[in-house]
N, C-alpha and C positions, 0 to 999 in steps of 0.2 A: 616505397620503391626508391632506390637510389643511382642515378643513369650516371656511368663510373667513366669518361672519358678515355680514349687510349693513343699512345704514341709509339708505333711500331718502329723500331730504328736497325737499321741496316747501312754500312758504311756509313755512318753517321749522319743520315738522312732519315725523313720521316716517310715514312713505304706503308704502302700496303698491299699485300700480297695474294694473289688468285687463287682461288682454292689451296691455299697455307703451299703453292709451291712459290720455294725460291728465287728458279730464273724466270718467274713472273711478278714481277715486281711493277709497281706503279710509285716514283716518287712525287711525294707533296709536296715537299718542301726541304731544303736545304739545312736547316735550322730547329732542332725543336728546341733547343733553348725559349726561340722565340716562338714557338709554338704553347709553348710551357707558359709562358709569360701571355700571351695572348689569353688563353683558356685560365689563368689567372686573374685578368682583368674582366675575364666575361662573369665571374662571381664562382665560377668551380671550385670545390673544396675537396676531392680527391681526387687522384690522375693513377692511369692505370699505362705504367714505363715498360717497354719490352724490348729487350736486348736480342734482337735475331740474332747476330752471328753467332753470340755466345750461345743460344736453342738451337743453333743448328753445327755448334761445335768447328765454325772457322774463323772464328775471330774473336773482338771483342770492342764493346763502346764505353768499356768501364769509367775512365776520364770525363768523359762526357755525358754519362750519366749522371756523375756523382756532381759534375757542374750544374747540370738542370735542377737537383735534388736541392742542392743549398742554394740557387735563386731563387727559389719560388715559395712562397709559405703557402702551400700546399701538401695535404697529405698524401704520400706516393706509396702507393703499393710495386713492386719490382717483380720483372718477370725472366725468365731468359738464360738460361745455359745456368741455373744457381741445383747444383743435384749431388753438393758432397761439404763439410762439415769448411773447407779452406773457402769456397764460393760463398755458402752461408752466412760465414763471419764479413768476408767483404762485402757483401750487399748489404748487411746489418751495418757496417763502416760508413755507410751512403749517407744515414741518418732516412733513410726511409720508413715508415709507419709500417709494411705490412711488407712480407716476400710470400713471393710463389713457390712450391719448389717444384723441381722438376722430377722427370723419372730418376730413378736413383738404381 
């Protein structure tokens, strides 16, 4: 069994969300970067990244994912609004190990 950590981000904070609604959000923390970096020094070997705005089609944390991705040598699986061949190619751009895709 392999227990896959996860970093839910919404405005560029680390949330998590009440029954997957939206304006129920709880934030963690400000920072996954340093969330990223934490869960790297705790001996984690893969992280499971999810882009809400972009899975819920109003926005995006692209920048800042792709920052957490190349700080951390950890392998990232990518989640989050990726559901057409342009999003595909940029999540794969990240240097990410694995994407999710979405409804398409």
């Amino acid at each position: 069994m392999q227990i896959i950590p996860a970093i839910d981000i919404i405005d560029g904070k680390c949330v998590r969300l009440t029954e997957g609604d939206y304006a129920q959000k709880t934030i963690y923390n400000d920072n996954p970067l340093e969330v990223a970096k934490a869960f790297e020094a705790a001996g984690i070997k893969r992280l499971h990244l999810v882009d809400l705005d972009a899975a819920f089609g109003i926005g995006s944390n692209f920048e800042l994912i792709a920052e957490v991705i190349s700080s951390v040598d950890i392998k990232v699986e990518l989640s989050g609004g990726i559901r057409d061949d342009q999003s595909l190619e940029r999540a794969l751009a990240t240097g990410c190990s694995r994407v999710n895709l979405g409804t398409i």
